[in-house]
C-alpha positions in Angstrom: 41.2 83.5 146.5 41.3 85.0 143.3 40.7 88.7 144.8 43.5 88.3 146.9 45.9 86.7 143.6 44.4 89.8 141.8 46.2 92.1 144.6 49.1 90.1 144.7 49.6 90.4 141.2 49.0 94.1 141.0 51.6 94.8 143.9 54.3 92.5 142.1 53.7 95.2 139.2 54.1 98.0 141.1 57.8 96.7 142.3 58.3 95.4 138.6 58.1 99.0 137.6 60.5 100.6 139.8 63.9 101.3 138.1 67.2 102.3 139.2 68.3 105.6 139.0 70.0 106.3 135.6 73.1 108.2 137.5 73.7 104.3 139.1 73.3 102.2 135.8 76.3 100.5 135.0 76.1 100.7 130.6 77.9 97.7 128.8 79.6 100.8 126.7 80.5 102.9 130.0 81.6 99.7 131.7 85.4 99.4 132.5 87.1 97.1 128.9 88.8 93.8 129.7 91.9 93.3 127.8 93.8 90.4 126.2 95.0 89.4 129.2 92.0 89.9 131.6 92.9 92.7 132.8 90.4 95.9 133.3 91.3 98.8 131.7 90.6 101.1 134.8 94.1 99.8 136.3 95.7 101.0 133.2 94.0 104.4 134.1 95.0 104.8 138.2 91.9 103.2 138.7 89.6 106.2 137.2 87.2 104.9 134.4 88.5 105.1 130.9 85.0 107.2 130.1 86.3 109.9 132.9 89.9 110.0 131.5 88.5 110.3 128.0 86.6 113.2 129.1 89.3 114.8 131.0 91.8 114.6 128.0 89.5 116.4 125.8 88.7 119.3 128.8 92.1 119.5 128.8 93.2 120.0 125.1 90.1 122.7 125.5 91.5 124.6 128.5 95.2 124.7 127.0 93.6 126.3 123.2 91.2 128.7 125.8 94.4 129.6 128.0 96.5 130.0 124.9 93.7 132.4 123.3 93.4 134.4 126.4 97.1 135.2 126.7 97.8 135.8 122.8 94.6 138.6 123.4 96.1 139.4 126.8 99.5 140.2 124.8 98.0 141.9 122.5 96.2 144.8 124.8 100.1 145.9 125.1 100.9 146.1 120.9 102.8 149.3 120.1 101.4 150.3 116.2 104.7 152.6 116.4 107.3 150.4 117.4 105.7 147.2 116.0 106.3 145.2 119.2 104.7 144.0 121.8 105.5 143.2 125.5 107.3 140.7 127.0 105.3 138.6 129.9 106.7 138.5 133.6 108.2 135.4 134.0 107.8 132.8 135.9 109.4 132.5 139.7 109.8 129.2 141.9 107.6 130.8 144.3 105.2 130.4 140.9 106.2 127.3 140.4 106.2 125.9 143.7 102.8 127.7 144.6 101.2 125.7 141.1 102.6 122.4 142.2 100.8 122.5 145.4 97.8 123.5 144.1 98.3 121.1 141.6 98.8 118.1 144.5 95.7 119.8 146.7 93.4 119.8 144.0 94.3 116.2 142.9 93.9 115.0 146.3 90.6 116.4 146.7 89.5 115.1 143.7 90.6 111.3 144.1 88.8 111.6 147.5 85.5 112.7 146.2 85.6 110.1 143.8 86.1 107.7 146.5 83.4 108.6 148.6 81.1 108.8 145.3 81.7 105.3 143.9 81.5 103.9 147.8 77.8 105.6 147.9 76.9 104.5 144.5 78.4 100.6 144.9 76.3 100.7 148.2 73.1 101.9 146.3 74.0 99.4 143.7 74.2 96.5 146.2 71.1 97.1 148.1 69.3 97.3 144.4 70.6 94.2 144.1 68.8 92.5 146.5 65.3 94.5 145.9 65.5 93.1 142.3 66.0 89.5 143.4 63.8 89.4 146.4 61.5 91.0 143.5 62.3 88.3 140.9 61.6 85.3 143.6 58.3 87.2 144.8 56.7 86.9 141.2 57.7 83.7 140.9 55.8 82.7 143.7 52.6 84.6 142.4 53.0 83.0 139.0 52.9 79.8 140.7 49.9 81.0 142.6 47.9 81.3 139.5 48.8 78.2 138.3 47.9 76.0 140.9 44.3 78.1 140.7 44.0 77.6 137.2 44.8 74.0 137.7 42.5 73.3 140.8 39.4 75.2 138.3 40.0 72.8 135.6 40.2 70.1 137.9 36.7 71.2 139.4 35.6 71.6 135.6 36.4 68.6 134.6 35.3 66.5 137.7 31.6 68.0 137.5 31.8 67.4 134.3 32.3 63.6 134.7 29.7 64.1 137.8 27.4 64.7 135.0 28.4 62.2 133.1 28.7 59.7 134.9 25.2 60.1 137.1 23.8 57.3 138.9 27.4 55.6 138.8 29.6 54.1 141.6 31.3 56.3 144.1 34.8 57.3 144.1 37.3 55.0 144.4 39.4 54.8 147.2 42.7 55.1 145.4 41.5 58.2 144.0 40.1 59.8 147.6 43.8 59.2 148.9 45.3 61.0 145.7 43.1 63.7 146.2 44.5 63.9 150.3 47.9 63.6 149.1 47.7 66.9 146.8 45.8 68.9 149.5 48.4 68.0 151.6 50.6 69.1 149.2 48.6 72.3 148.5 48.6 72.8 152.3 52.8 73.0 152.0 52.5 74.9 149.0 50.2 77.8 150.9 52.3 77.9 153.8 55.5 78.3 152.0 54.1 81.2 149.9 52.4 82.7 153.0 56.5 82.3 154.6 57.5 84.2 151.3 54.5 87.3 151.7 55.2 87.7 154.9 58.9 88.3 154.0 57.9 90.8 150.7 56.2 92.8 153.6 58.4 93.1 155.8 60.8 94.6 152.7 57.7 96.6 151.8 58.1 98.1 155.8 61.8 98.6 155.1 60.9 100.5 152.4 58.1 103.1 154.3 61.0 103.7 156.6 63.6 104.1 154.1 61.1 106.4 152.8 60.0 108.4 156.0 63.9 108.5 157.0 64.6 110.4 153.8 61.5 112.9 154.9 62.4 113.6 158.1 65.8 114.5 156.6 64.8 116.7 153.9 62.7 118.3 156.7 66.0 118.7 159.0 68.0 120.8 156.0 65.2 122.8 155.1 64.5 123.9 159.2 68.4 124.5 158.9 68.1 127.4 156.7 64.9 129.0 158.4 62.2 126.7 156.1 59.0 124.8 156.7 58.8 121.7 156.8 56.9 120.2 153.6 53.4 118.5 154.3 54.1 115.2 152.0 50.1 114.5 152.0 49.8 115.8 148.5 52.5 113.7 147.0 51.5 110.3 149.1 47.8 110.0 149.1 48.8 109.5 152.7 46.0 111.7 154.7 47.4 110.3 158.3 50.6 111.8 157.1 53.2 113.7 160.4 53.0 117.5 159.8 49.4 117.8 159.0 48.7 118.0 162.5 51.0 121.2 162.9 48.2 123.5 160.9 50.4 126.9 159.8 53.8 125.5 160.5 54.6 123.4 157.7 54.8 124.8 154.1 52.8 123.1 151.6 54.2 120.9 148.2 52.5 123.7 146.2 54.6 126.7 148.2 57.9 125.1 147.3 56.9 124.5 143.5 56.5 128.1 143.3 59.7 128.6 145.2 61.4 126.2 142.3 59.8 128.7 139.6 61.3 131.7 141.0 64.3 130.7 141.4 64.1 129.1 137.8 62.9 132.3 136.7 66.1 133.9 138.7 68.2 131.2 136.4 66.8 132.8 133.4 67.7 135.8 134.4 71.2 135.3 135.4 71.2 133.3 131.9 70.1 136.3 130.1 72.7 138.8 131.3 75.6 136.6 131.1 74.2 135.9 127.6 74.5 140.0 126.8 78.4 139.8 129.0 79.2 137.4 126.5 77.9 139.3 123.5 79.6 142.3 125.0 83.2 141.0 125.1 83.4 138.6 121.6 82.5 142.6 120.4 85.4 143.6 122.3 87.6 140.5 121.1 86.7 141.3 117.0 87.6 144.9 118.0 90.9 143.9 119.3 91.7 141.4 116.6 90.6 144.3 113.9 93.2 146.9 115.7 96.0 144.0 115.9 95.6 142.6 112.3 95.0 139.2 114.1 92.3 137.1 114.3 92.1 133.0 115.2 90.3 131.2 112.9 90.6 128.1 113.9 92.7 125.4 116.6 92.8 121.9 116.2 94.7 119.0 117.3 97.5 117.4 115.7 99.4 114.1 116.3 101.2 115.1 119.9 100.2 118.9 119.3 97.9 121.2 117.9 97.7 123.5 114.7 96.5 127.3 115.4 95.2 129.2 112.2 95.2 132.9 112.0 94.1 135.4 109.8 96.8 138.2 109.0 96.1 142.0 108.1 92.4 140.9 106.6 93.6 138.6 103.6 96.9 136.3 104.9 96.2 132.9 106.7 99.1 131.6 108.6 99.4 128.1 110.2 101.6 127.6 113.5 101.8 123.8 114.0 102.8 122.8 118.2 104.8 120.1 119.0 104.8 119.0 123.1 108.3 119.2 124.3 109.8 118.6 127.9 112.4 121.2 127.3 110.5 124.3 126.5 108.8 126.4 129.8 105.1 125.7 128.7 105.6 122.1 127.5 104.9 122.9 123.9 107.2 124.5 120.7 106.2 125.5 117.5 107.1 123.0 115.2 106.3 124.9 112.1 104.9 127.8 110.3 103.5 129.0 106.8 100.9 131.2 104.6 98.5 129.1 102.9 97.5 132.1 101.1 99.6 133.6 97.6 102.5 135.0 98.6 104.1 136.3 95.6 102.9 139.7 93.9 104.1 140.4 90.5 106.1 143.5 89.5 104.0 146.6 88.8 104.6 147.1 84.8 105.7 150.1 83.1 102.6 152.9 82.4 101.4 153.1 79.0 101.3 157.0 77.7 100.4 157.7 74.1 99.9 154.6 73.1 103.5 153.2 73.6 105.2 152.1 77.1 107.5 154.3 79.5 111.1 153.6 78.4 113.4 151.1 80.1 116.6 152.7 81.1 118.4 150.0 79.4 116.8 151.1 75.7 117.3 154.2 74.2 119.5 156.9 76.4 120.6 154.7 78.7 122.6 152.1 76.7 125.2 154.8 75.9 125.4 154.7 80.2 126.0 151.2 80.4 129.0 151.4 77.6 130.5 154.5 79.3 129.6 153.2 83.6 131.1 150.4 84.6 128.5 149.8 87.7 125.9 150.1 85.4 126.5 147.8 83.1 126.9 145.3 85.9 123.2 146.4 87.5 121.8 146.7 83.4 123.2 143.2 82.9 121.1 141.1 85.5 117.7 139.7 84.8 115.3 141.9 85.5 112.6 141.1 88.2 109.6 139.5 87.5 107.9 138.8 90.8 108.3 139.7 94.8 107.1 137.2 97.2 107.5 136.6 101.1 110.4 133.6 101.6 109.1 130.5 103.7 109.5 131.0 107.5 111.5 128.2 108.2 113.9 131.0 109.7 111.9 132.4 112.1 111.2 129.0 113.4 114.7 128.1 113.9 114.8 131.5 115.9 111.6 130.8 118.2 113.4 127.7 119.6 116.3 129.7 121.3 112.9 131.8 123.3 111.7 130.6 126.6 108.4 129.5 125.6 105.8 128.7 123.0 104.5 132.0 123.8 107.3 133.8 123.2 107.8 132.0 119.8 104.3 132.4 118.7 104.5 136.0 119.3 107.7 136.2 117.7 106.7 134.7 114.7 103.4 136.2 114.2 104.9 139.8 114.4 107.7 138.7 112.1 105.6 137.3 109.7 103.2 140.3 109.6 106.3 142.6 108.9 107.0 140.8 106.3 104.1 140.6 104.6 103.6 144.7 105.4 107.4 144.9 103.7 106.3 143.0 100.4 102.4 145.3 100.0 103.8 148.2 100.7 107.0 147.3 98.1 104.4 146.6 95.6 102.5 150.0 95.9 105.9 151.9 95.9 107.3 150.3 92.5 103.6 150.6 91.0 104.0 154.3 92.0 107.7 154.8 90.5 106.8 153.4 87.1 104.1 155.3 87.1 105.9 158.3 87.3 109.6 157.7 86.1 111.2 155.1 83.4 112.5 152.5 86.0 113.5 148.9 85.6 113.6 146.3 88.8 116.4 144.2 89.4 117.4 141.4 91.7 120.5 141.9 93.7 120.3 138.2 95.7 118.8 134.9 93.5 116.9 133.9 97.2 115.4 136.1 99.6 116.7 135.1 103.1 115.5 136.9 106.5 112.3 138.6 105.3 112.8 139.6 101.7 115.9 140.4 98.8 117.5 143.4 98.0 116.5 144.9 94.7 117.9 147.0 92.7 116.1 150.0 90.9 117.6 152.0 87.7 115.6 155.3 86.9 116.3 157.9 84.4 115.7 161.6 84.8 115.0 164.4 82.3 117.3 166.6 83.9 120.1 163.9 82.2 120.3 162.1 85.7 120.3 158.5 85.8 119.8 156.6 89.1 120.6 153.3 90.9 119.0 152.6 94.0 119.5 150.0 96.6 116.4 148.7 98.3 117.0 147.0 101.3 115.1 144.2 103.4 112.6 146.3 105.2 112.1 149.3 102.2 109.9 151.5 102.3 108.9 150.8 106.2 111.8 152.3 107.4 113.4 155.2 107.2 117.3 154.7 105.1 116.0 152.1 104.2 116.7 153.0 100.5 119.6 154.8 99.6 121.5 155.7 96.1 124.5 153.1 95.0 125.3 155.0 91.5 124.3 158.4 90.4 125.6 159.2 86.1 124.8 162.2 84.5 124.9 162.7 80.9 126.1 165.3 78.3 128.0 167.5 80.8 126.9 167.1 84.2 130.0 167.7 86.6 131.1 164.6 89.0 131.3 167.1 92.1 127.7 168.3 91.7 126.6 164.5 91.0 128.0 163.7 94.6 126.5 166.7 96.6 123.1 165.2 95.0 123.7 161.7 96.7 125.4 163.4 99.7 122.1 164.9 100.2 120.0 162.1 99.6 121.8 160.0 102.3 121.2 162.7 104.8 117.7 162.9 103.8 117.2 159.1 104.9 114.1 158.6 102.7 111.9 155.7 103.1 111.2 154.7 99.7 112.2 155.5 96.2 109.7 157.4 95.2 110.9 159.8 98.2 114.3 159.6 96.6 112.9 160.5 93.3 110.7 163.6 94.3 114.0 164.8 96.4 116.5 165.0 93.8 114.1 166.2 91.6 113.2 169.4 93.8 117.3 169.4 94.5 118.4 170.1 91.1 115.1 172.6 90.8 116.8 174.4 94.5 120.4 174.2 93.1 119.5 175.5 89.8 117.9 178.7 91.2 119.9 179.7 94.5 123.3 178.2 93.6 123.2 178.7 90.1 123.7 175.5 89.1 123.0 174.8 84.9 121.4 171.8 84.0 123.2 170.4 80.9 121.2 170.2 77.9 120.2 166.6 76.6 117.4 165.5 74.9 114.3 164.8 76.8 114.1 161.2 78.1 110.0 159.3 78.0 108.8 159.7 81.4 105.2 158.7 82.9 102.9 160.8 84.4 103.5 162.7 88.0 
């Protein structure tokens, strides 16, 4: 009897130890919520679990920051250094359209299907566990009572030769104790027949089981002679030596055969792995090379309330931020909310050079005060505060601008490439007044108090030896464009002839010059070409300060 507990209770183990499947658990954490009001969560979802919808929104906001990186590099292939632009995508037909929605409806429709069939498989393999784990439960009950009644019935025989013993030489049993005794072997009886009932049912699950288990075989078998394999010989993984396909000698394929089959193609994995490893490798090389050539590289995306905020890197040194609003009137469902450089924008004017020990004269010391009694215009341009610093205006304009384009696209690009203009403009502004102070005695003013549409006009007041004094009108886009810069007021002193003054700026508005040191240079080597083929005299005045050339 005990030999046969023993088995019993090694058997119960062996089901005890069985689990289910972790891709059937049902966690308390992945489990649908219940709300206030009782209801599950999943309804509020379309029936989907609120798990999968969390994990679809965030594969979403990654696909729409991946699609919106691959067309901003896509754009970019097209920039024109020259022109400063780039190309305009094809836009969208109904045919498009129409084509997407379909696609759209197809794929959706496949999708709730397979989830269908999926949770019907996995509620079915869920049910069935079920009933395993209570017919499981009830069978070591009945084993635990087992051992008790042993355990009782040995302390019963214990203690009655014990009083045997004691008691030698006594009276015989009483009679109301021999029909006790009947009454729990009778009782005993019941007992052994009910938990025979109950092993006979275990068994017949245990049989269910074998063929559960020689069903899935055969079928395993079945796929694997539908693509020109042998059958496996399952005798190394059961223990089972009596095992079907053993019989068969060379035409089944051993456990061991299809291990080394797994490593191959593992080893094939690893392979694959490896080159797309070096593809990828290959074309983030090609991506830094692109944003290097464009001046543009993304830093950085990140969600935002209903949008997202994309950060980019400008010509090396200038970080812009682009915040995305969704909107249901835009093309693409998105428009850009906002933009601005986190980075300094304002550069400080370029001082006057220091030459012996004292600074380059200001046209408004000196010589040129006499100009500014005797001119009229320049004593206006002498009189306003000179300018202290040059910085990029906010971009609120070219936000209000990408609203009236098509898409977010469209108004990404469009502020991107305005915004790097503008930031070119100001660099390039900087280097060109360091370079005229340098060279001439100049003095920067401001023509407008607030730069609108990319930058100010200034205005720049230069004196010449050759008695010349110079104001010039820098516009918006100066020195990136050719005419940019052109000559408002030209004044010479002690004798210079009001004719010859305006053949000079005659000549320096057909020259279109791009900056002002341009200008400079030219009517510099103009009055040099006048002087010796036209024979024009250069009045004699006294030498103005002037920096080095």
């Amino acid at each position: 009897m005990a030999s046969e507990l023993a088995l019993l209770r090694g058997a119960v183990q062996d089901l005890q130890s069985a689990e289910l499947p972790a891709a059937y658990r049902l966690d308390k954490e992945n489990a649908p919520n219940r709300g206030a009001n009782g209801e599950n969560d999943a309804t509020k979802t379309n029936g989907c679990d609120p798990a999968l919808v969390r994990r679809y929104k965030a594969l979403r906001d990654t696909y729409i920051q991946q699609r919106t990186f691959d067309a901003f590099l896509q754009s970019l292939q097209g920039y024109d250094p020259a022109t400063n632009e780039l190309p305009l995508p094809e836009p969208v037909t109904e045919a498009d359209k129409a084509a997407l929605q379909q696609r759209r409806e197809e794929v959706l429709a496949s999708v709730r299907g397979t989830m269908a069939e999926v949770t019907a498989g996995a509620d079915g393999v869920r049910a069935k566990w079920a009933q395993f784990d209570e017919k499981r439960e009830e069978l070591a009950r009945i084993v635990e009572g087992m051992e008790r009644d042993e355990r009782k019935r040995q302390l019963e025989g214990e203690a009655q030769e014990g009083a045997e013993m004691d008691d030698d030489g006594e009276e015989e049993i009483a009679e109301d104790d021999v029909a006790l005794e009947k009454e729990r072997l009778e009782e005993l009886r019941a007992r052994k027949a009910q938990l025979e009932e109950r092993l006979r049912g275990v068994r017949a699950e245990l049989v269910d089981v074998e063929d559960d288990c020689h069903r899935t075989k055969r079928a395993v078998n079945e796929v694997r002679a539908t693509s020109g394999r042998k059958p496996l010989d399952w005798r190394g993984l059961t223990g089972d030596g009596n095992e079907a396909g053993g019989e068969e000698g060379g035409n089944v394929e051993y456990l061991a055969t299809g291990a080394q089959e797994a490593e191959a193609e593992i080893a094939e994995l690893q392979g694959r792995a490896a080159g797309l490893k070096e593809s990828r490798e290959f074309y983030d090389g090609i991506r830094e090379l692109m944003e290097e050539l464009g001046g543009v590289k993304i830093l950085s995306s990140k969600t935002a309330d209903e949008g997202f905020v994309l950060t980019l890197m400008l010509l090396g040194s200038h970080v812009l931020e682009i915040a995305l609003d969704k909107s249901a009137t835009d093309k693409d469902g998105l428009r850009v909310r906002g933009a601005k450089l986190t980075t300094p924008t304002a550069f400080a004017v370029p001082a006057a050079s220091v030459e012996g020990g004292e600074a380059t004269a200001s046209p408004a010391e000196a010589t040129m005060h006499s100009l500014s009694l005797s001119n009229a215009s320049f004593s206006q341009i002498l009189a306003r505060k000179p300018s202290e610093t040059m910085a990029v205006p906010p971009l609120d304009d070219l936000v209000a601008w990408s609203h009236s384009l098509e898409s977010s696209s469209h108004g990404i690009r469009f502020v991107i490439v305005e915004t790097m203009a503008r930031l070119r403009t100001v660099v390039a502004r900087y280097g060109e007044l360091k370079a005229l102070r340098e060279r001439y005695a100049a003095q920067v003013y401001e023509v407008e108090k607030d730069a609108k549409f990319g930058g100010a006009e200034q205005e720049v007041v230069c004196s010449m030896n050759e008695g010349v004094a110079v104001a010039l009108r820098l516009g918006a886009d100066c020195p990136l464009i050719p005419g940019s810069v052109y000559v408002s007021e030209l004044f010479g002193v002690g004798g210079w002839e009001e004719a010859r003054l305006e053949e000079l700026k005659a000549s320096v508005a057909g020259k279109r010059c791009k900056g002002p040191v341009e200008v400079m240079g030219f009517i510099t080597e103009e009055i040099k070409r006048r002087s010796e083929v036209d024979g024009w005299v250069v009045p004699s005045t006294p030498t103005l300060p002037r920096g080095r050339r």
